[in-house]
C-alpha positions as CSV (number, residue, x, y, z in Angstrom):
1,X,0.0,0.0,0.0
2,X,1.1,3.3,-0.6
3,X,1.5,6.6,1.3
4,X,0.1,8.8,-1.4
5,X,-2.6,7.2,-3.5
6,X,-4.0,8.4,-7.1
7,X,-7.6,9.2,-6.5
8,X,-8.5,9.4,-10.1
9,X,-6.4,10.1,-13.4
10,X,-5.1,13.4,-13.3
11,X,-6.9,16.3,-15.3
12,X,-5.8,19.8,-17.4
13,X,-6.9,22.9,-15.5
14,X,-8.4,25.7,-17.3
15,X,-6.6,28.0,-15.2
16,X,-3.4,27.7,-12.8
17,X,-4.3,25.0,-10.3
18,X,-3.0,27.6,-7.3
19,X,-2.8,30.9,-7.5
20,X,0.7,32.0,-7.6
21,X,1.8,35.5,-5.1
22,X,2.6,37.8,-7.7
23,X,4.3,41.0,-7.7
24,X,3.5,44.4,-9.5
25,X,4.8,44.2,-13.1
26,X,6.7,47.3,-14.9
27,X,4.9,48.8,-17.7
28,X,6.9,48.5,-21.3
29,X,9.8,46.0,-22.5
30,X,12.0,49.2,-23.5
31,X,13.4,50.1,-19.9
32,X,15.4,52.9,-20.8
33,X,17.9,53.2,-17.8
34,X,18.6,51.1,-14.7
35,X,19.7,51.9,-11.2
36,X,19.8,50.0,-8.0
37,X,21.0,50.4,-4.0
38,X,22.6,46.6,-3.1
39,X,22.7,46.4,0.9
40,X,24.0,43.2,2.4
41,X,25.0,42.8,6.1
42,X,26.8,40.5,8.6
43,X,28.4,42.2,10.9
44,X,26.0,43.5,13.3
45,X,26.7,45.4,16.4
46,X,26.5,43.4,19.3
47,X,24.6,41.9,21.3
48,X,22.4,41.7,17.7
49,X,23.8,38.5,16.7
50,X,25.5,38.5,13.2
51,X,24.5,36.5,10.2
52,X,26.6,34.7,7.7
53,X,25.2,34.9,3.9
54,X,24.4,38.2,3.6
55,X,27.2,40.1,2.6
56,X,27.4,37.0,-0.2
57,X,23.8,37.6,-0.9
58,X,24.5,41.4,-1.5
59,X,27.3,40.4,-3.9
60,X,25.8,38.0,-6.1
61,X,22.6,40.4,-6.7
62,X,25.0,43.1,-7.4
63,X,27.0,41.3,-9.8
64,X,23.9,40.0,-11.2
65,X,22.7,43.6,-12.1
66,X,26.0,44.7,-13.3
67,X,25.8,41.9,-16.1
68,X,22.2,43.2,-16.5
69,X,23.4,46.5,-17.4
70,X,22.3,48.6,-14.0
71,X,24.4,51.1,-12.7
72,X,25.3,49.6,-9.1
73,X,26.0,50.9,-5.3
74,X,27.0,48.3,-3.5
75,X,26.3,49.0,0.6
76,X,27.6,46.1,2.9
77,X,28.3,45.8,6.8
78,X,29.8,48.9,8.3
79,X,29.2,51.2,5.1
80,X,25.3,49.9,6.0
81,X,24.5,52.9,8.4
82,X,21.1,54.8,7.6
83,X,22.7,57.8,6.2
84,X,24.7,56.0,3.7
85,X,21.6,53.8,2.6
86,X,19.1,56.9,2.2
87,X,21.7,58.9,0.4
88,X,22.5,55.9,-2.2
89,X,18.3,56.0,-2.6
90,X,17.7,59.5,-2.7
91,X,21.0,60.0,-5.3
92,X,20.1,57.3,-7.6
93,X,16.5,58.0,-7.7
94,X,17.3,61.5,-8.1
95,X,19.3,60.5,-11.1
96,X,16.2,58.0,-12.5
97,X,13.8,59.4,-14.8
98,X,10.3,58.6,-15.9
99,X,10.7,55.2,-17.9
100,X,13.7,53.9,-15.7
101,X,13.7,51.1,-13.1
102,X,15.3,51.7,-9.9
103,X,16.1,48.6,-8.1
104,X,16.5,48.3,-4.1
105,X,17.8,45.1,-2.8
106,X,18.4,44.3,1.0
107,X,19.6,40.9,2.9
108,X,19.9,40.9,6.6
109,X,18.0,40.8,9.8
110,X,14.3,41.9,9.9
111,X,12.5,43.2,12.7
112,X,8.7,44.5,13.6
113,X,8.0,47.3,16.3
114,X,4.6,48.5,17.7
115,X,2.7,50.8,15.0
116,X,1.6,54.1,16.1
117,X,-2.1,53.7,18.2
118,X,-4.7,52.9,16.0
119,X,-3.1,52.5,12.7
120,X,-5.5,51.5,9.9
121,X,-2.5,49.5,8.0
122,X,-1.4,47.8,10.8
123,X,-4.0,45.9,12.1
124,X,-2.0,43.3,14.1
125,X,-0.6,47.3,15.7
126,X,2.8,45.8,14.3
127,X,5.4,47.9,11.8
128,X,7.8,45.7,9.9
129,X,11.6,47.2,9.7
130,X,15.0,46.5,8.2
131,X,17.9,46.7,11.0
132,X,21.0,48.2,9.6
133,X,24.6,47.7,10.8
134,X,24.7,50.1,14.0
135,X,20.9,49.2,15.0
136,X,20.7,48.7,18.9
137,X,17.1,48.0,20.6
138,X,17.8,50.9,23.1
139,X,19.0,54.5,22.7
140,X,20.6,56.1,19.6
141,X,21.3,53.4,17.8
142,X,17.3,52.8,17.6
143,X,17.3,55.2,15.1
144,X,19.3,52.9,12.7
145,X,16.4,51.0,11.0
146,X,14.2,51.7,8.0
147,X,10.6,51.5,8.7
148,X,7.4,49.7,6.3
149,X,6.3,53.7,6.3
150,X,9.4,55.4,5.1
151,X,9.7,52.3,2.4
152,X,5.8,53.6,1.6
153,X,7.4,57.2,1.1
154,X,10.3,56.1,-1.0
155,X,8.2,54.4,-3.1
156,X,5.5,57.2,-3.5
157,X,8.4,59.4,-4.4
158,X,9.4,57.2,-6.9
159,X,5.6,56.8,-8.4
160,X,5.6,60.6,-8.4
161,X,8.6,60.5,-11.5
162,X,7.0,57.3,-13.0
163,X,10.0,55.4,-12.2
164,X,9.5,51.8,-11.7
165,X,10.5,50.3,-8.3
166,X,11.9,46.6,-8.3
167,X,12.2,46.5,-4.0
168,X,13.3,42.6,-2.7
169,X,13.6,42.1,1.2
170,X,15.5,39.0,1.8
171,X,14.7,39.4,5.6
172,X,11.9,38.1,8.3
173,X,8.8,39.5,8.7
174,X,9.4,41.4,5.4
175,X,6.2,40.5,3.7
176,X,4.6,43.9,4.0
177,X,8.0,45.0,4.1
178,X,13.2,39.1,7.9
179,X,16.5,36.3,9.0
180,X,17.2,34.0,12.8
181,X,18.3,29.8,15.4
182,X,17.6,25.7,15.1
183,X,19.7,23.4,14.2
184,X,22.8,25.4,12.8
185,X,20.1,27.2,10.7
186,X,20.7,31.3,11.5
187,X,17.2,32.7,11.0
188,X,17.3,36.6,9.8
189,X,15.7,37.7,13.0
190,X,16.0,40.1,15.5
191,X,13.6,40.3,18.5
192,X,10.6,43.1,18.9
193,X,12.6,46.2,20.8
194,X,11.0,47.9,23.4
195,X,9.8,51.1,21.8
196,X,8.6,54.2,23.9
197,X,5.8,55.8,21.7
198,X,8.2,59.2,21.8
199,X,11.1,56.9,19.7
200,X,8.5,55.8,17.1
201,X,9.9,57.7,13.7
202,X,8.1,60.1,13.0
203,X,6.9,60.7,8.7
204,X,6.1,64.2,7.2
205,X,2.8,64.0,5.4
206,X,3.0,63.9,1.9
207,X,3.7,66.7,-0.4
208,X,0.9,67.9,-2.5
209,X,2.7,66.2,-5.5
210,X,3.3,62.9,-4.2
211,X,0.5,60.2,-3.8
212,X,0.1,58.9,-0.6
213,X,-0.3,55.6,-1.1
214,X,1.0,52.8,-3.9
215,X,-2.1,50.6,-4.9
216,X,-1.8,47.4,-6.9
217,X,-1.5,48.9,-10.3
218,X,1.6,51.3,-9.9
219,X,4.8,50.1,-11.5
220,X,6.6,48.4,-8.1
221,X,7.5,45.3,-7.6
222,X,7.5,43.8,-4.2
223,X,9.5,40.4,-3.5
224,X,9.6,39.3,0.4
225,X,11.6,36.5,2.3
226,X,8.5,35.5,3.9
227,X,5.2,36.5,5.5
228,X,5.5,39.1,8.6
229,X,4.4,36.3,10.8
230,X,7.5,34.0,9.1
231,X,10.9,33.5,9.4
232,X,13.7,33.2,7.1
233,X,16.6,30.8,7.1
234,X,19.9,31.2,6.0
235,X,20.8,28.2,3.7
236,X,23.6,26.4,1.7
237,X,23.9,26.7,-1.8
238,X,26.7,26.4,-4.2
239,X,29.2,25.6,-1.2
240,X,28.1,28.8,0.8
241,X,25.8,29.9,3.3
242,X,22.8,32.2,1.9
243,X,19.5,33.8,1.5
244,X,17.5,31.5,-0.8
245,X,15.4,34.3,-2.6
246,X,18.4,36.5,-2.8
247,X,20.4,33.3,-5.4
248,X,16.7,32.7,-6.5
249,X,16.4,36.8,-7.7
250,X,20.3,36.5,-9.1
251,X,19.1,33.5,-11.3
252,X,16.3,35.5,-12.3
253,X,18.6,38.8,-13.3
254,X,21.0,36.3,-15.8
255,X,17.7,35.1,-17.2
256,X,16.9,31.6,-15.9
257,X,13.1,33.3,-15.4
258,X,12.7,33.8,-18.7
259,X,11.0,30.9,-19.4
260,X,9.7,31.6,-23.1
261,X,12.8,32.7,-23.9
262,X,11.8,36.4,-25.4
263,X,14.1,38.2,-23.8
264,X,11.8,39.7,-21.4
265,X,11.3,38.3,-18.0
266,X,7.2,39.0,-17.2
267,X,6.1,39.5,-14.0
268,X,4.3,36.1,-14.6
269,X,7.9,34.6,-15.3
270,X,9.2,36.5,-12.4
271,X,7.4,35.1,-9.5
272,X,6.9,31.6,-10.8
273,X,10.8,31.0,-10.8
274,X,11.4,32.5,-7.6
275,X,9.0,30.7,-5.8
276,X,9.6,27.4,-7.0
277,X,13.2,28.2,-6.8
278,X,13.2,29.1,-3.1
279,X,10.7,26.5,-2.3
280,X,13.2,23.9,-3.9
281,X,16.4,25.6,-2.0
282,X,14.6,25.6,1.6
283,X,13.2,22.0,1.5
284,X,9.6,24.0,1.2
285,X,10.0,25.5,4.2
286,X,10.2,29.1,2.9
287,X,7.0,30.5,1.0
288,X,8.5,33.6,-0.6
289,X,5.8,36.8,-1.1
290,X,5.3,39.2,-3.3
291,X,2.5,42.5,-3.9
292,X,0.2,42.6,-5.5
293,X,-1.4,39.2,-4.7
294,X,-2.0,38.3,-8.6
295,X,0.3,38.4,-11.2
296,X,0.2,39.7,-14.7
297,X,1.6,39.6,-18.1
298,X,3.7,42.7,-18.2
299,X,7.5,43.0,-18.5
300,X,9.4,43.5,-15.2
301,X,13.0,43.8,-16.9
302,X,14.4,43.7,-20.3
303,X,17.4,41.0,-20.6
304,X,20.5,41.9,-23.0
305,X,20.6,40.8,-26.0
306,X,16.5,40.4,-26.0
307,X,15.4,37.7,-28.6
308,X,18.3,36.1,-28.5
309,X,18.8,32.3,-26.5
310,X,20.2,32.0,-23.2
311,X,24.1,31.6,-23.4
312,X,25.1,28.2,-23.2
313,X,26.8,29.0,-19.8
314,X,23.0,29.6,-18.2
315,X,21.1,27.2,-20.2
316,X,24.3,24.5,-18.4
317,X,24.7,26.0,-15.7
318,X,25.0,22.6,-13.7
319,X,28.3,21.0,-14.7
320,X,28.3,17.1,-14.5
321,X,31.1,17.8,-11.4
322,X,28.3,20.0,-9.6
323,X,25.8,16.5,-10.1
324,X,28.2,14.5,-9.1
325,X,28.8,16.9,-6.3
326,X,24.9,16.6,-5.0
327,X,25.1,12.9,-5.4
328,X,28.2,12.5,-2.5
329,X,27.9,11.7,0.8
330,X,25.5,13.6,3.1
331,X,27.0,14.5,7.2
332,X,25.1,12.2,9.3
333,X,25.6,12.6,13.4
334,X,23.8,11.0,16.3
335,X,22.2,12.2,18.9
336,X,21.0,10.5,22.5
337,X,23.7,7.3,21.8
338,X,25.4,5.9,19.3
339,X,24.1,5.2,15.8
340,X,26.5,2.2,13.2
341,X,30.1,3.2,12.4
342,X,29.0,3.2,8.8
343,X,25.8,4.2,6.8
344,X,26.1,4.0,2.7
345,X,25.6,7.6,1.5
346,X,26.9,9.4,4.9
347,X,29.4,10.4,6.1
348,X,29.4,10.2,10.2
349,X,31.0,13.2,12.2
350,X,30.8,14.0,15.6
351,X,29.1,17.3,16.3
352,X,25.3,17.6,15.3
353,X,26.1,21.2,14.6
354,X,27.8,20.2,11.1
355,X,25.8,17.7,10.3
356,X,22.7,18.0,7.5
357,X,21.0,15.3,9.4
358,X,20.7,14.1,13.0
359,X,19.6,10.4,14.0
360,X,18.9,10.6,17.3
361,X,18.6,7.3,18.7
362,X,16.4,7.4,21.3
363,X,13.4,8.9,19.6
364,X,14.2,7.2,16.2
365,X,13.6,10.3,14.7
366,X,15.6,12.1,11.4
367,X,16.0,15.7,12.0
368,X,17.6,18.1,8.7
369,X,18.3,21.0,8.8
370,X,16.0,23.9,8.2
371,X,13.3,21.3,7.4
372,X,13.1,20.1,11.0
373,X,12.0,16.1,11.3
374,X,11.6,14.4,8.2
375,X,11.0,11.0,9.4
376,X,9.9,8.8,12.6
377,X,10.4,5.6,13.7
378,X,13.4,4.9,12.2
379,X,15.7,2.1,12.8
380,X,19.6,2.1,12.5
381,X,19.4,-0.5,9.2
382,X,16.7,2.4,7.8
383,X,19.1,4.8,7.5
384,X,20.9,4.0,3.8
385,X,17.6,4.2,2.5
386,X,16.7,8.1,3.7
387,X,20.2,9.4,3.1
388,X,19.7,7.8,-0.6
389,X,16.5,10.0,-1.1
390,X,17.9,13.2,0.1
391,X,21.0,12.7,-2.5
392,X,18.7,11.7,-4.7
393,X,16.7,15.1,-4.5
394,X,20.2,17.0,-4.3
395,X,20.7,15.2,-7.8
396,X,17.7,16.5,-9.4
397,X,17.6,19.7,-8.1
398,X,21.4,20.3,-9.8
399,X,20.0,18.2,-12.8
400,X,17.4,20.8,-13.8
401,X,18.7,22.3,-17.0
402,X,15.3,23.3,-17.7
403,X,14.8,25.0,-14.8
404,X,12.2,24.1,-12.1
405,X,8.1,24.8,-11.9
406,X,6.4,25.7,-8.9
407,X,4.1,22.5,-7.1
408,X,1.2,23.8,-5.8
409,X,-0.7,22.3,-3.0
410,X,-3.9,23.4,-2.5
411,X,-4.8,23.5,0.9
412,X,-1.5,24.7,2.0
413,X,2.0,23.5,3.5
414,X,0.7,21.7,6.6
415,X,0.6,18.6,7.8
416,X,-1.8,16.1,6.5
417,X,-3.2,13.2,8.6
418,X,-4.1,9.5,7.3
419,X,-7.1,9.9,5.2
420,X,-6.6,13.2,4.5
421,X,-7.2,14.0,1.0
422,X,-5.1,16.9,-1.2
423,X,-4.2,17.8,-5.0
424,X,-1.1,18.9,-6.5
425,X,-0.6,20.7,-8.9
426,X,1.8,21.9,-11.9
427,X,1.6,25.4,-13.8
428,X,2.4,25.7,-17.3
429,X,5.7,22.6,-17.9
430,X,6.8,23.7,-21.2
431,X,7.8,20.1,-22.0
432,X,5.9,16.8,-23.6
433,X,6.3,14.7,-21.5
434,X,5.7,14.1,-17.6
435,X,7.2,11.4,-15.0
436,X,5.7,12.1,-11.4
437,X,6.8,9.8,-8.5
438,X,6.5,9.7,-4.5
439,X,9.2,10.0,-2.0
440,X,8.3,8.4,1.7
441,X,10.4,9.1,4.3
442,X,11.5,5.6,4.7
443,X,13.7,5.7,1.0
444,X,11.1,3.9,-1.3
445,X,9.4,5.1,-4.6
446,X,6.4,5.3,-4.5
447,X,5.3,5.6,-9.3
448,X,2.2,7.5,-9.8
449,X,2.2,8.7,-13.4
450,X,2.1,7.7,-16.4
451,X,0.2,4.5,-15.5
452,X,-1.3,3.9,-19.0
453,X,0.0,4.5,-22.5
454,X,-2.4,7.3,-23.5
455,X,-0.6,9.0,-20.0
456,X,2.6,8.5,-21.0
457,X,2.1,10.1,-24.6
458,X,-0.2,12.4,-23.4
459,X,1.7,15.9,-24.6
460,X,1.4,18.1,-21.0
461,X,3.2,21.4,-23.0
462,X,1.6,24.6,-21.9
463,X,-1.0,22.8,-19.7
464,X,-1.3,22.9,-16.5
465,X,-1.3,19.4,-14.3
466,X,-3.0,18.8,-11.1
467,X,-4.1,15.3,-9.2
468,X,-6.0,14.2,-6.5
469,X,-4.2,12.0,-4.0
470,X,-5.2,10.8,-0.5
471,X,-3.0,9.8,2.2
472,X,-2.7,6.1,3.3
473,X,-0.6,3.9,5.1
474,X,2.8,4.3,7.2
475,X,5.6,5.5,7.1
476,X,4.8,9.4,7.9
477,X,6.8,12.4,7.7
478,X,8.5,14.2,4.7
479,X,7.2,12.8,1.9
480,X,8.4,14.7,-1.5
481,X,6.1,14.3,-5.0
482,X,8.7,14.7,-7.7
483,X,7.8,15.9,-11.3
484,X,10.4,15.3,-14.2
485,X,9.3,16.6,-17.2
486,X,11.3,16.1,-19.9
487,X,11.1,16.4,-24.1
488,X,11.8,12.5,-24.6
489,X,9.6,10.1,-22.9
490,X,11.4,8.8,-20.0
491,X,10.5,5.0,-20.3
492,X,13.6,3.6,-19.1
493,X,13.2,5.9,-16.0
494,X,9.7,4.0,-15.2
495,X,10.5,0.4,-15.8
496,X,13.5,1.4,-12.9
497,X,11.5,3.2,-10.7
498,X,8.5,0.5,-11.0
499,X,11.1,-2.0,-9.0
500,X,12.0,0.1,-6.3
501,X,9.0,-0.5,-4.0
502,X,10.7,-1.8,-0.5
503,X,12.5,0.5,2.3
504,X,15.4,1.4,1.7
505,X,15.4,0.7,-2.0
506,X,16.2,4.4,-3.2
507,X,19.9,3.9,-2.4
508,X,20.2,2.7,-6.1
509,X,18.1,6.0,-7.0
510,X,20.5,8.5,-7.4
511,X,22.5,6.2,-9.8
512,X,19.3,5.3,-11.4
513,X,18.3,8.6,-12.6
514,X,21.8,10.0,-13.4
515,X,21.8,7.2,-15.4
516,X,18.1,8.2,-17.0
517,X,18.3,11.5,-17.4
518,X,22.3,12.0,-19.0
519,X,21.7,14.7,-21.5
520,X,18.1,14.8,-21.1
521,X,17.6,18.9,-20.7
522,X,14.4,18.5,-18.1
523,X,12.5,20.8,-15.6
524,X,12.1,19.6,-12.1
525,X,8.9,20.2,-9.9
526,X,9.1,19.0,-6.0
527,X,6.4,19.9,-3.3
528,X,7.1,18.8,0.1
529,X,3.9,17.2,1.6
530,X,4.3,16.4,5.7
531,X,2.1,13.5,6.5
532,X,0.9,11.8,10.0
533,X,-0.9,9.5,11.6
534,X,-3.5,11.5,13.0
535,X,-5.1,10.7,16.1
């Protein structure tokens, strides 16, 4: 029996299965000049603690923009005081004129702070703010924080010249506007300060020629870590520790969002590749944001060299060292006793701090990090099996020349109890041909589609996908739907994963798809589904 059962063959949607968050677009393909205000930063002032992937965050964005063709200020740590940060946004917008883009990008701690009494656009009588190097939670060094309202001004200012506003917050709570501590994760986070209502910032009104407000059809787009009520972790990719939507926003800048390759990366594009991207990067644990809540068809930026295909460098950017590279050994330590000497795929060290998982032995639970515990009652001889599955999704997230496609769930990332029923779904794939497959916790496959011929040669470009399934029988915990969709039919791949039905039969996976999908240029959909029980 299976943990995730096909209710019924799945069926095209009309329309996107989920609505994805969507930002504002920016009016016109022909952006006629670019600016943008980069602010990364680490090195806090104590006792704030200090983070590790922002300053790396800051640079890669930057960079990213520089290839782009936008004229850059780059702000990191101790240059990241208030003054320095409003100057750099008041000089380049200054220098921005109607038509022109003005990007603001910021990684680092976010904060909230009580609103002013009564405020009609904070009803949870929370502010959201951005921390900047010097900030303290007492005295003078309160002052050194940007608040949701002077964002608000800076971007009524800009409405005011028509230039459009690309503003990403790689922060906590920065949904309306956030990073912080689990197991070795640093969350961007810093703690509510104790405000007296006399150090609330205080905000001119407007002046007469600058709108008060920015509603959902004025040229700014919004991209947030998070929710306000969320936090964001600081993750690993490419060897380093970083913000997930920052690399995610990067990609996006070279052109791996522009999906129909045109040249022009739509709003549409935009969101859809970052979420699917930060999803994929934080083990679904991070839901990125965005304003306004639906997206449209409208250019956000203008690629070089519009028309033309990606370089081969983007379309490959995964070099067969890099998949080998997500196919090695996983850091496996033990907590509450000792676990075997050896485990095929990990690589035991000592200190749970460094590990990506923890067994602990008493509770027979697998914890990884950022995701928390992705599987119970687990035995020592289990173990082979879950480290195989975990390569095996490092594999095909590094595999995905294609790209990746956002998997909705429709009711939401929570955890679903035996019985429970739920559909997934797929946006647009942009390929013929789909292979979806189940991940338990416990390392088996679990092959759900195509089960009949007209499946497999049913042609799934430009259609969305979505499927009932319903939750059955042991084992519970992280259980990962994988979509490969690929331009060849993949009918080696199924005969394969058609055998692998026992626990602990994925450790042949990771080979097993290398071996599939060698040259194969395919896009990757995974949507993490926690299952239970139930009482």
């Amino acid at each position: 029996m299976t943990v995730l059962a096909r209710l019924k063959t799945p069926v095209r949607s009309g329309a996107a299965a989920v609505a994805l968050l969507a930002s504002l677009g920016l009016a016109g393909p022909a952006l006629a000049a670019n600016y943008a205000v980069v602010v990364g930063i680490d090195a806090y002032t104590a006792p704030i603690p200090a983070l590790q992937g922002a300053v790396n965050d800051a640079k890669d964005v930057a960079q990213a923009l520089e290839k782009y063709g936008a004229e850059v200020v780059l702000i990191t740590n101790e240059q990241a005081t208030k003054a320095n940060v409003v100057a750099a946004w008041e000089k380049e917008l200054a220098k921005a004129k109607a038509g022109d883009t003005l990007f603001f990008t910021y990684a680092g701690h976010g904060s909230q702070e009580p609103a002013k009494p009564n405020d009609p656009d904070e009803p949870d009588g929370l502010d959201e703010n951005l921390p900047l190097v010097n900030y303290q939670q007492t005295g003078e060094g309160l002052a050194e924080r940007i608040v949701d309202n002077e964002v608000s001004e800076w971007l009524a200012e800009a409405k005011a010249k028509k230039v459009h506003v690309v503003f990403m917050t790689d922060a906590c709570h920065s949904g309306t506007m956030f990073r912080s501590l689990s197991m070795n994760v640093t969350y961007r986070k810093v703690n509510k300060p104790k405000i007296d209502r006399a150090e609330l910032l205080k905000f001119a009104p407007p002046a007469p020629n600058v709108p008060e407000a920015i509603g959902p059809n004025d040229d700014v787009t919004f991209l947030a870590g998070v929710s306000d009520d969320r936090l964001v972790p600081e993750v690993e990719i490419d060897g380093q520790p970083r913000g997930a939507l920052s690399w995610s926003f990067a990609r996006a800048l070279e052109g791996a969002a522009d999906e129909n390759h045109d040249g022009v990366v739509s709003e549409k594009e935009l969101i859809a590749f970052v979420r699917a991207s930060v999803l994929q990067h934080t083990d679904s644990q991070q839901i990125s944001q965005s304003f306004p809540p639906v997206s449209r068809d409208i250019a956000v930026f203008k690629l070089k060299g519009a028309g033309a295909d990606l370089p081969d460098d983007l379309k490959n950017a995964i070099s067969v060292a890099q998949q080998d590279a997500a196919t090695g050994p996983l850091n496996l330590a033990y907590r509450g006793g000792d676990g075997p000497a050896q485990v095929e795929g990990a690589t035991i060290v000592s200190d749970p701090e460094a590990a990506d998982f923890v067994y602990d032995v008493d509770k027979g639970t697998v914890e990884k990090r950022v995701a928390g515990v992705v599987a119970e009652n687990v035995k020592p001889e289990g173990l082979p099996g879950i480290m195989a599955k975990w390569r095996a999704i490092a594999f095909l997230n590094a595999t995905a020349t294609g790209g990746s496609v956002p998997f909705e769930i429709a009711s939401g990332p929570r955890t679903y109890k035996r019985g429970e029923k739920l559909t997934v779904a797929l946006g647009h794939t942009g390929h013929h041909y789909m292979t979806l497959f189940n991940l338990p916790p416990d390392g088996k496959v679990e092959f759900l589609y195509p089960g009949t011929r007209q499946e497999r040669d049913e042609d799934w470009t430009s259609k969305p996908f979505k499927l009932p399934l319903v939750v059955r029988d042991p084992p519970f915990g992280a259980e990962h739907l994988i979509a490969i969709l690929s331009d060849q039919p993949l009918d080696q791949l199924h005969t394969a994963l058609k055998t692998l039905t026992s626990a602990n039969a994925a450790v042949v996976l990771p080979d097993t798809l290398k071996n599939a999908l060698a040259g194969q240029t395919v896009t990757i959909g995974i949507g993490n589904i926690f299952t239970s029980a139930g009482e």
